[in-house]
C-alpha positions, 0 to 999 in steps of 0.5 A: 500500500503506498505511503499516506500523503494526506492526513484524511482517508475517506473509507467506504463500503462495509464496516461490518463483522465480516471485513473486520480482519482488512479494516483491522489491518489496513486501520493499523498500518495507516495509523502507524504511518500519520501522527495525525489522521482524519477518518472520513466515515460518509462512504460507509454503507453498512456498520455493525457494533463491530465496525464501531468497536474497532473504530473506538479501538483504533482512536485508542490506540492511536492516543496511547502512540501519541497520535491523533485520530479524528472520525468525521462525516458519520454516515446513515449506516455509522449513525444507525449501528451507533444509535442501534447499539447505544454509542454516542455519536461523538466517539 
């Protein structure tokens, strides 16, 4: 994968239960390579609270390697999966 040139990375598809291990590996090595990253989340078509899980798990991990991991533009699917499973929207 090349080296993220930009600090914002709009994701689309499915964040769901299935694409858990590519989302994992692929949140990993993208918040590895920025100091300060940008999720942009309006692409997102389906969302479950797993999806939200390794969300909130990647921003913490991201904070505990002294980087910045912001989450933006929360698609009906994101909003949906968070009200579904009791997230508040600001995670």
């Amino acid at each position: 994968m090349p080296a993220l040139t930009a600090d914002r990375w709009c994701l689309d598809g499915v964040l769901t239960v299935g694409a858990m291990a590519e989302w994992h590996g692929r949140l990993a090595e993208r918040t590895a390579t920025a100091n300060e990253l940008e999720l942009d989340l309006a692409g997102v078509t389906a969302a479950d609270v797993f999806g939200l899980q390794l969300l909130v798990s990647a921003r913490r991990s991201a904070t505990e390697g002294g980087r910045v991991l912001r989450i933006s533009n929360l698609s009906p699917a994101i909003q949906a999966a968070a009200a579904s499973a009791g997230f508040p929207l600001n995670f």
